[in-house]
C-alpha positions as CSV (number, residue, x, y, z in Angstrom):
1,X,31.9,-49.2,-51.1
2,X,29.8,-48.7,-47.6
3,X,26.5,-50.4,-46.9
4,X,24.0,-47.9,-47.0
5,X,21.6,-48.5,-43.6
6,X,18.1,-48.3,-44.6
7,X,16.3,-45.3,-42.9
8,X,14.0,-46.9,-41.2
9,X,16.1,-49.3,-39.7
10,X,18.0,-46.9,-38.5
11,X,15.2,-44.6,-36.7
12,X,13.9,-47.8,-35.1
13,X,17.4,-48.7,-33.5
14,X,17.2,-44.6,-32.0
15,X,13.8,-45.6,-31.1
16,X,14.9,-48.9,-29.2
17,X,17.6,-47.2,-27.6
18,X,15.8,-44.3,-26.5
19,X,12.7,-46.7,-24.7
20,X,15.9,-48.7,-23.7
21,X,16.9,-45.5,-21.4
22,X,13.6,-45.3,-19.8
23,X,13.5,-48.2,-18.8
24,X,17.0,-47.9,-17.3
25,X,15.7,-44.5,-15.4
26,X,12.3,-46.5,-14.6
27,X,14.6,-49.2,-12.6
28,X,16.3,-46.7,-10.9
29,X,12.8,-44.8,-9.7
30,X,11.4,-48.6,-8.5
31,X,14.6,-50.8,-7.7
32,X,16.6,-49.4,-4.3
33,X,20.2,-50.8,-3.2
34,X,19.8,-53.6,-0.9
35,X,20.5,-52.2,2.9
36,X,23.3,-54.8,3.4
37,X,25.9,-53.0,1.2
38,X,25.8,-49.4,2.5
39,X,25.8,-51.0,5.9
40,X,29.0,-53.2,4.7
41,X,30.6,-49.8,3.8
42,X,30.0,-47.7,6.9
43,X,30.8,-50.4,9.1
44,X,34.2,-50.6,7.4
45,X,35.0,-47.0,7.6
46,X,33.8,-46.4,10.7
47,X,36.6,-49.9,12.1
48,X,38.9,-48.1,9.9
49,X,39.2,-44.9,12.1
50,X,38.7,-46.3,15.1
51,X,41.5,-48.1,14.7
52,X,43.4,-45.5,13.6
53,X,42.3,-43.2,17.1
54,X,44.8,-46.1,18.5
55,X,47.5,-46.5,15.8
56,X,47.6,-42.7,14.6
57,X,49.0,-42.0,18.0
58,X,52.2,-40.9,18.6
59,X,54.8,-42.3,21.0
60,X,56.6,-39.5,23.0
61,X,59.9,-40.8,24.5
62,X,63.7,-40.4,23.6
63,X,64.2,-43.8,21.9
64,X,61.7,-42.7,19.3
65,X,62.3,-38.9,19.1
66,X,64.5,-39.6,15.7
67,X,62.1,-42.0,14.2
68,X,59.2,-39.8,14.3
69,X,57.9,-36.7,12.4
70,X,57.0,-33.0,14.1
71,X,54.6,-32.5,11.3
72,X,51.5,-34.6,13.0
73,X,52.8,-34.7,16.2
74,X,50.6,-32.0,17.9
75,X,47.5,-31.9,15.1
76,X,46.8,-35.3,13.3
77,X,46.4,-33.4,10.3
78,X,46.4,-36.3,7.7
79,X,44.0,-38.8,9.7
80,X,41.8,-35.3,9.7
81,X,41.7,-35.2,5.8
82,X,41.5,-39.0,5.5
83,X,38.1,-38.5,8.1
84,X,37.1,-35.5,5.9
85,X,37.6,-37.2,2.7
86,X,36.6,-41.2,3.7
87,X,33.1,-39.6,5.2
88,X,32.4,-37.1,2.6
89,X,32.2,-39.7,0.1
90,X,30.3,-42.3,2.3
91,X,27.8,-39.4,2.4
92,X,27.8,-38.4,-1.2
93,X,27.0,-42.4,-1.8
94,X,24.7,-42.7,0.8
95,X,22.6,-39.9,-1.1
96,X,23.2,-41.7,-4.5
97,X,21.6,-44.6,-3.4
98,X,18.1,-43.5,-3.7
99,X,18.6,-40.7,-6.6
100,X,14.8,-40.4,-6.5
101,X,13.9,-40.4,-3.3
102,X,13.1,-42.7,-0.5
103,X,9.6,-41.7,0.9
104,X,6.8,-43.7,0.0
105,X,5.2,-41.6,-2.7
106,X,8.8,-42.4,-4.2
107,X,8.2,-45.9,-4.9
108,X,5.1,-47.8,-6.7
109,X,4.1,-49.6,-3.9
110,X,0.7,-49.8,-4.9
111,X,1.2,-51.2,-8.3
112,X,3.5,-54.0,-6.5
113,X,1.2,-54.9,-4.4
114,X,-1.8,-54.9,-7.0
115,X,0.5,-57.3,-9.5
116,X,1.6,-59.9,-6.2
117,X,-2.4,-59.8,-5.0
118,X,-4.0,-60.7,-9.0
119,X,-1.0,-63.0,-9.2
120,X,-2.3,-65.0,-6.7
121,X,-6.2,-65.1,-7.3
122,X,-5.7,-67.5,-9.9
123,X,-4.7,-70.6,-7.6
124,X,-3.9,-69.1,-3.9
125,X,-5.9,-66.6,-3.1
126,X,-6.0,-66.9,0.4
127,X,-2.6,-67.5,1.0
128,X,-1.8,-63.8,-0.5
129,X,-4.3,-62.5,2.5
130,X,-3.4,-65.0,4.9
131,X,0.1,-63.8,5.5
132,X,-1.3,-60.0,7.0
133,X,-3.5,-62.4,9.8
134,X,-1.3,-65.2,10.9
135,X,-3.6,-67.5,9.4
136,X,-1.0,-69.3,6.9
137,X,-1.8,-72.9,8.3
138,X,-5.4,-72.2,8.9
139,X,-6.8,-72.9,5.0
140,X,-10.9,-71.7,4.4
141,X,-12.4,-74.4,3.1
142,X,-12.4,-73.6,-1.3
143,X,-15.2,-72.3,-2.4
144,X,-16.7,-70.0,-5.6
145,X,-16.1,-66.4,-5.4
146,X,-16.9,-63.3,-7.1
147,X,-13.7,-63.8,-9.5
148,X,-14.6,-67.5,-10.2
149,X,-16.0,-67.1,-14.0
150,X,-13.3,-63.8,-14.6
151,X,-10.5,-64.7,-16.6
152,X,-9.1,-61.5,-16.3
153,X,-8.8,-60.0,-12.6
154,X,-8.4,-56.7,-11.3
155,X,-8.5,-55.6,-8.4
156,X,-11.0,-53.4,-6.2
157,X,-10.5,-50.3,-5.4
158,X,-13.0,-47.6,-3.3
159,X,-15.2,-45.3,-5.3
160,X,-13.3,-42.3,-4.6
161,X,-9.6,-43.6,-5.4
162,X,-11.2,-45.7,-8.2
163,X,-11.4,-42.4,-10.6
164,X,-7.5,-41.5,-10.4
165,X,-6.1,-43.9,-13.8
166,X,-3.3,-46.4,-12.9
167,X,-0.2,-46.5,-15.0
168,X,2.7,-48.4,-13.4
169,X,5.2,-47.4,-16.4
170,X,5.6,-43.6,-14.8
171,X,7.5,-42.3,-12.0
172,X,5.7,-40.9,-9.2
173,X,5.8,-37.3,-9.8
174,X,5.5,-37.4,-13.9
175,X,1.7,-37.1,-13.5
176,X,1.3,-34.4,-10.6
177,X,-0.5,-31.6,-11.7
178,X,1.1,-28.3,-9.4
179,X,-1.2,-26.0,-10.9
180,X,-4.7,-27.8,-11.6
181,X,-4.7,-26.3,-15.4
182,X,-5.1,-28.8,-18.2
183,X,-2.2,-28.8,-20.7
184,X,-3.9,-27.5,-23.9
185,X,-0.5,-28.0,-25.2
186,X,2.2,-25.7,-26.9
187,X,2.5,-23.7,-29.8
188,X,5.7,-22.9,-31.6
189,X,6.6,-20.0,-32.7
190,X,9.9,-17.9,-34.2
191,X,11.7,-15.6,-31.5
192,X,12.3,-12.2,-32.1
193,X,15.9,-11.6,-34.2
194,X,17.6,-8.4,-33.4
195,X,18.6,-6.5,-36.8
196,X,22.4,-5.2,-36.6
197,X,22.1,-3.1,-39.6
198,X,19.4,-0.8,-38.5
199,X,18.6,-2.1,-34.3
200,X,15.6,-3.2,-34.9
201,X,14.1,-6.7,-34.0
202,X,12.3,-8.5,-36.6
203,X,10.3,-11.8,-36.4
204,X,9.2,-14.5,-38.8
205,X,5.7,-16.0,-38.5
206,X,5.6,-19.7,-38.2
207,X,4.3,-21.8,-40.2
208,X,0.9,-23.3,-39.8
209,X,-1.5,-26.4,-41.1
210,X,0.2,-28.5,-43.9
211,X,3.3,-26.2,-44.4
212,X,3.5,-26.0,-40.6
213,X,3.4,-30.3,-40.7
214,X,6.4,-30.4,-43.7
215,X,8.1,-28.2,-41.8
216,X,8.5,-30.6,-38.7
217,X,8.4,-33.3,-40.8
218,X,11.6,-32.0,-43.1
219,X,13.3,-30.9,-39.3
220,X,13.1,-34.4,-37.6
221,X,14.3,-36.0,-41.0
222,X,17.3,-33.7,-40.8
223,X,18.0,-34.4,-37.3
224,X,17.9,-38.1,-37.8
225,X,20.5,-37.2,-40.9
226,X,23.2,-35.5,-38.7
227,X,22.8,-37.8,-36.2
228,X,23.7,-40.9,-38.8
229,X,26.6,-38.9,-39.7
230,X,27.9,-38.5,-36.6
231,X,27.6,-42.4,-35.8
C-alpha cells in the first residue's frame, strides 16, 4: 500500500514551488550577464572568420588543380552559411542576455542603492557618500546625527517622489498603470453556449455570495486533485 500525502502538505510544496519561480524570474529581471562573457564569445567568432578570410582561400595552380574542389572555388558558399549561422546565433544570445530589457527603468537601481546607503548608516556613513566626492581619506570628524537615536533607518526621499510606494519584490513594469483607471477588479461570469439542437445560444448565470465562494472553493480543490494525480 501507497502513503497517502496529506493535503495540505501537498498545496504548500505547489505553493513553495510556485514563489520558488518568481523568484527565479525576479533574478532574471535584477541580475544581467557579466560583460566579460559575451565579449569572450564575439571576440572568438569574430578570430574565427578572420582567419578563415586567409585559410578559406583557394590555391589556383596545376599542382593543386586535382586536390581541390570546383564547388567553392568561385563562391565560398560554406564559410557563407558558417558566417550566416555562427552570427545569427551570437545575435540571438546577445538578445537573451537581458530578456527584460537593459534600460534603466529595467533594473531596480533605486532600491540597490537605497539597501547599500541604510547598510552603511549604521557604522560608515560617510564612507558610503564619500566615494561620489573623492573624499575617501579625508574622514569628518564623528559626530551625532539626525539617525543617531533610530534604530530602524530609511532613507529620505523629496516630497513629491515620497508619495509613489516602494516595493523592491516587482519588476519594473508590474505596477505601471497605461490607462490611469483603478482596477475595481473582475467578475466572472458563464459564456454564452451555442445550442446545436435548435441554434440558439443559451447562458448560465453564475453563481454569487456563499454558493458563488463553494463554488471556487470546490474548483481549486479539484485542480489541486488532478494535479496530485498527474504527479
Amino acid at each position: 500500500m501507497g502513503v497517502v500525502r496529506h493535503s495540505a502538505i501537498e498545496k504548500e510544496q505547489h505553493l513553495k514551488l510556485f514563489r520558488n519561480n518568481l523568484q527565479m524570474l525576479c533574478n532574471y529581471d535584477w541580475v544581467p550577464i557579466p560583460l566579460a562573457y559575451p565579449q569572450l564569445v564575439f571576440l572568438a567568432v569574430y578570430v574565427y572568420f578572420a582567419i578563415c578570410l586567409i585559410s578559406r582561400q583557394f590555391i589556383v595552380n596545376k599542382e593543386a588543380a586535382s586536390k581541390t574542389s570546383d564547388v567553392d572555388l568561385t563562391l565560398p558558399f560554406v564559410t557563407m552559411m558558417e558566417f550566416l549561422i555562427f552570427v545569427g546565433w551570437m545575435k540571438v544570445a546577445e538578445g537573451l542576455l537581458n530578456p527584460f530589457g537593459e534600460d534603466d527603468d529595467d533594473f531596480e537601481c533605486n532600491f540597490l542603492l537605497d539597501k547599500n546607503l541604510a547598510a552603511t548608516l549604521y557604522d560608515i556613513f560617510q564612507t558610503a557618500l564619500c566615494i561620489v566626492d573623492e573624499a575617501s581619506n579625508d574622514a569628518p570628524e564623528l559626530a551625532k546625527d539626525q539617525f543617531w537615536s533610530t534604530k530602524e533607518i530609511e532613507p529620505i526621499y523629496s516630497k513629491e517622489s515620497a508619495a509613489e510606494t516602494i516595493n523592491p519584490l516587482v519588476g519594473s513594469a508590474t505596477l505601471s498603470n497605461i490607462s490611469g483607471e483603478v482596477d475595481q477588479g473582475t467578475r466572472m461570469v458563464v459564456r454564452k453556449s451555442i445550442d446545436i439542437s435548435n441554434g440558439t445560444s443559451s447562458i448560465q448565470h453564475s453563481p454569487s455570495g456563499r454558493t458563488s465562494r463553494k463554488w471556487r472553493l470546490g474548483s481549486i480543490v479539484d485542480r489541486f486533485g488532478s494535479m496530485r494525480r498527474f504527479a
